[in-house]
C-alpha positions as a Markdown table, in Angstrom:
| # | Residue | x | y | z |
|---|---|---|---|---|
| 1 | Unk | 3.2 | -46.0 | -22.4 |
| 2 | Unk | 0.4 | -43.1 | -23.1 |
| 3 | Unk | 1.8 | -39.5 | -24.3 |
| 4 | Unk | 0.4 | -37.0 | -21.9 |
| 5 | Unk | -2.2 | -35.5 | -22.7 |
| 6 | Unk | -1.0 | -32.0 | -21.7 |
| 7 | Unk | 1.9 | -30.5 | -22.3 |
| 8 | Unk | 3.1 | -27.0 | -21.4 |
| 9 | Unk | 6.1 | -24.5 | -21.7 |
| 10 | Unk | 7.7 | -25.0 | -18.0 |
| 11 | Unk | 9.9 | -22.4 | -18.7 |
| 12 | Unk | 7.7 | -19.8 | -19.8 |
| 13 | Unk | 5.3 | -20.5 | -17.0 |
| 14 | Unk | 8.0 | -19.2 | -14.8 |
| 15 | Unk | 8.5 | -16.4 | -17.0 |
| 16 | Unk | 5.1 | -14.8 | -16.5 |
| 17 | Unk | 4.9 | -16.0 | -13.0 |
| 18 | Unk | 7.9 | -14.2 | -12.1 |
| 19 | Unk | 6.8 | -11.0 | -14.0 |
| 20 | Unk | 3.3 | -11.3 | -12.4 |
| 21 | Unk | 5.4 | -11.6 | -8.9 |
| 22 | Unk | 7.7 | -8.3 | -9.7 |
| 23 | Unk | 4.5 | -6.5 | -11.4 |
| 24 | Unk | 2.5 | -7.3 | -8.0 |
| 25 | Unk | 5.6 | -5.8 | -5.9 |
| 26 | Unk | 6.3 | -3.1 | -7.4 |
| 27 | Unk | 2.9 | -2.1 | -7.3 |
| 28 | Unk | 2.1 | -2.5 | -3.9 |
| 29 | Unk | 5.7 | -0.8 | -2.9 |
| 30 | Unk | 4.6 | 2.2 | -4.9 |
| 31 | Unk | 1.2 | 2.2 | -2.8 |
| 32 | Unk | 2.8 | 2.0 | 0.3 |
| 33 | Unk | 5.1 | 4.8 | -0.4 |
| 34 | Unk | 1.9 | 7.0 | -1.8 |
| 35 | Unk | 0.3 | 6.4 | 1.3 |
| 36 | Unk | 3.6 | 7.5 | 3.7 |
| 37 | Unk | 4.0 | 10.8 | 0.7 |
| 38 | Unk | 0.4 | 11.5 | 1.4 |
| 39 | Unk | 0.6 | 10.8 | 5.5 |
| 40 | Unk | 3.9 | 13.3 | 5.2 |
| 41 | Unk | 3.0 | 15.8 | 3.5 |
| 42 | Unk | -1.2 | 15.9 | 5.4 |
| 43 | Unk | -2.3 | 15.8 | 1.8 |
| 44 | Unk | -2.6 | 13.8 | -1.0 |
| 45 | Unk | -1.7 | 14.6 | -4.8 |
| 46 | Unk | -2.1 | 17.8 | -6.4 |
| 47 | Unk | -4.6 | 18.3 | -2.7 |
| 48 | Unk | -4.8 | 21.8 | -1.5 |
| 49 | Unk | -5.1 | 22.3 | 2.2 |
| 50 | Unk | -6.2 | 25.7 | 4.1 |
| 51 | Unk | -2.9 | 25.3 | 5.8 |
| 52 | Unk | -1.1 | 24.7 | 2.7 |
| 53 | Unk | -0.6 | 27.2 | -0.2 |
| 54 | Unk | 1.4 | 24.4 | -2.7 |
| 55 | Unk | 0.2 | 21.2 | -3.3 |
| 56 | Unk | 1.9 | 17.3 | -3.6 |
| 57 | Unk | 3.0 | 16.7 | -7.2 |
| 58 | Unk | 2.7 | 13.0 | -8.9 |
| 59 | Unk | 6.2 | 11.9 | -10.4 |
């Protein structure tokens, strides 16, 4: 029989795929709820508005 030619770490294949995966969430939650913050509040962070004396902070 031949030895494969490639070999590879299975298990740390998985490792980065499932921090890519989390990373990827996570980022895209934090959008989403930036996007409702900014929908909320009728301005985005540190914006000024007319209407508005304060502004949205960025935690």
């Amino acid at each position: 029989m031949s030895n494969p030619i490639v070999s590879f770490d299975e298990e740390a294949v998985k490792s980065e795929l499932r921090e890519l995966v989390r990373k990827t969430i996570e980022e895209t939650i934090n959008a989403m709820l930036d996007e409702e913050a900014d929908q909320l509040v009728g301005a985005g962070p540190y914006e000024r508005t007319d209407e508005r004396a304060a502004y949205r902070a960025v935690t």
